[in-house]
C-alpha positions as CSV (number, residue, x, y, z in Angstrom):
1,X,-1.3,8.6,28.4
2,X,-4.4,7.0,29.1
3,X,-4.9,2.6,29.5
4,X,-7.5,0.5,28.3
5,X,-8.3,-3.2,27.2
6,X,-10.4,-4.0,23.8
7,X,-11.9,-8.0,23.9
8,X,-12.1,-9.3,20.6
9,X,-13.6,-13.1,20.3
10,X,-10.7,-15.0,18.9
11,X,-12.9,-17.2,16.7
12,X,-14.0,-13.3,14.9
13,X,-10.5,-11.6,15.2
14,X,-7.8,-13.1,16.5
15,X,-4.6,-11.7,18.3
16,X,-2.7,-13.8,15.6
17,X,-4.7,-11.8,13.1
18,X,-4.0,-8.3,14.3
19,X,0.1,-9.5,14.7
20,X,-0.5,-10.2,10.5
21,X,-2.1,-6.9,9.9
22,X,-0.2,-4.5,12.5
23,X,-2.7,-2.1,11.7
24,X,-6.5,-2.3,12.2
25,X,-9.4,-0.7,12.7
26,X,-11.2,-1.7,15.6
27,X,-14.7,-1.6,14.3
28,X,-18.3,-3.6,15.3
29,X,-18.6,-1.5,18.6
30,X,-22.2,-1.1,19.2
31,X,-22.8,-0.3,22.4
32,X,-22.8,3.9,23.9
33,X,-20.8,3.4,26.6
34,X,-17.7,1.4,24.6
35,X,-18.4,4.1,22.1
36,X,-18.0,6.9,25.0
37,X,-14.4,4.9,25.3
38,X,-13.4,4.9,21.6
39,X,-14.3,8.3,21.5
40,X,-11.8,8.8,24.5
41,X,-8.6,6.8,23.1
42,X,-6.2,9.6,22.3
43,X,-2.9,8.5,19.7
44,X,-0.3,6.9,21.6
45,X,-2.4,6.0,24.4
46,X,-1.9,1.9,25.0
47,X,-4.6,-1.1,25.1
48,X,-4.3,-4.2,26.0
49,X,-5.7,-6.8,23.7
50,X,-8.0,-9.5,25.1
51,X,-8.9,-12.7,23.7
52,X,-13.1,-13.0,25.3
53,X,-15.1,-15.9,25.2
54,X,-12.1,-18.7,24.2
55,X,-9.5,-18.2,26.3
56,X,-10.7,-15.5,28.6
57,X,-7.3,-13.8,28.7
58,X,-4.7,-11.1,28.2
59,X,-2.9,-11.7,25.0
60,X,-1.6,-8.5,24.1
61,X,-1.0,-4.9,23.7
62,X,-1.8,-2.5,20.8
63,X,-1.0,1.0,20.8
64,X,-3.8,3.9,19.4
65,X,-2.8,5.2,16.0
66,X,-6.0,7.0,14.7
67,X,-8.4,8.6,17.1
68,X,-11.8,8.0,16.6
69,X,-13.7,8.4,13.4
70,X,-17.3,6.5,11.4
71,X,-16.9,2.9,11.9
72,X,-17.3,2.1,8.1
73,X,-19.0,-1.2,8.9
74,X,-21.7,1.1,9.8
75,X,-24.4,2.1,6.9
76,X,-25.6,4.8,9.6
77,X,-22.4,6.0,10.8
78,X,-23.7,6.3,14.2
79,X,-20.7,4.3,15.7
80,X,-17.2,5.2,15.8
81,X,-13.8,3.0,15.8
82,X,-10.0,3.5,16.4
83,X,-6.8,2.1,14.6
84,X,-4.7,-0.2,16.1
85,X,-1.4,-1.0,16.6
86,X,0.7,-4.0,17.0
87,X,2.6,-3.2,19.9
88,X,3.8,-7.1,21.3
89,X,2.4,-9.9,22.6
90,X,1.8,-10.8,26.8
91,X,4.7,-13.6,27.3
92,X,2.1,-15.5,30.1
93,X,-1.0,-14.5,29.1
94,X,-3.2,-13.1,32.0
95,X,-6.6,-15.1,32.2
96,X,-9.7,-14.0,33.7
97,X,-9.6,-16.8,36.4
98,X,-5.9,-15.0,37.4
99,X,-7.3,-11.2,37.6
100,X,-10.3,-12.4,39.8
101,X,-8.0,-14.0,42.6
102,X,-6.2,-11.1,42.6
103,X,-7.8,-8.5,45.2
104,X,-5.7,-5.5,44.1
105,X,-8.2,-5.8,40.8
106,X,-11.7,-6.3,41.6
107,X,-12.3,-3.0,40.2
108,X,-11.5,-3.7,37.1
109,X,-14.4,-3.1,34.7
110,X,-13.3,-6.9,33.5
111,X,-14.7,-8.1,36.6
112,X,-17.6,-5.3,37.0
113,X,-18.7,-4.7,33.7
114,X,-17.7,-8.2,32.0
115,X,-19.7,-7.2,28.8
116,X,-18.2,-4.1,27.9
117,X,-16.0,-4.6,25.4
118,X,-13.7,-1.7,25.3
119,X,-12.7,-0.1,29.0
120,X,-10.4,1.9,30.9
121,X,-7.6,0.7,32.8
122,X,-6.2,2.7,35.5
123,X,-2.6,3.4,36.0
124,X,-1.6,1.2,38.8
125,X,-4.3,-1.7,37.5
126,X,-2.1,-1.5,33.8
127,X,1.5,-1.9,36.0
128,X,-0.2,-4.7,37.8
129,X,-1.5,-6.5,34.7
130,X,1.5,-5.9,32.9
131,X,3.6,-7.5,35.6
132,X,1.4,-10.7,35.6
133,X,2.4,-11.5,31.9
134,X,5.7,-10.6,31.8
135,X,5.9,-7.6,30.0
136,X,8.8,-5.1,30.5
137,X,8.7,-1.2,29.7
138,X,11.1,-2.3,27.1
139,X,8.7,-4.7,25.8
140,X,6.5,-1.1,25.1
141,X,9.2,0.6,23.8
142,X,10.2,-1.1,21.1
């Protein structure tokens, strides 16, 4: 299983939004090397969900459910997108200012690569984040 984190702006999609839906896709990528990501998401694989711009934080996590495919938003169908999953929400959300302080995660594309908006999390960076806000392997499970 493989880790990322998707940013959404809250004001355009909303983690409230995605908890309605359960299912989305995650379209409007339009950059190569968050495409290159998409096109690396495998089903099952887990994401955390990040609220960018407002807020600045870790809000939740969403589980892959359809591997990549034409982002129908678009015409050219040079872009690709993935379907997510309502998995549950961070208890204490994890803000930007909190990953920063931390030293174990100033390799975090967050930090390196603030614009990209879909990125891999390692292994030991996901167990770290997930500790932050308070979320359990049950919490995953369920």
């Amino acid at each position: 299983m493989n880790y990322w984190l998707i940013k959404s702006e809250p004001d355009a999609f909303s983690w409230q939004e995605q908890i309605q839906n359960n299912i989305e896709p995650w379209t409007g990528i339009r950059n190569h090397q968050a495409k290159k990501n998409l096109q690396s998401m495998k089903n099952g694989d887990l994401a955390f969900f990040y609220h960018s711009n407002v807020g600045k934080e870790i809000v939740g996590i969403v589980r892959i459910v359809k591997e990549a495919y034409p982002d129908p938003t678009d015409p050219d169908q040079k872009w690709s997108c993935v379907d997510v999953q309502t998995v549950c929400s961070v208890p204490t959300p994890v803000t930007l200012k909190q990953i920063k302080a931390i030293p174990e995660l100033q390799e975090v594309s967050l930090i390196k690569q603030s614009r990209l908006s879909v990125m891999p999390i390692t292994p030991e960076h996901w167990k770290l984040l997930c500790n932050l806000g308070g979320i359990t392997q049950a919490d995953i499970k369920k």
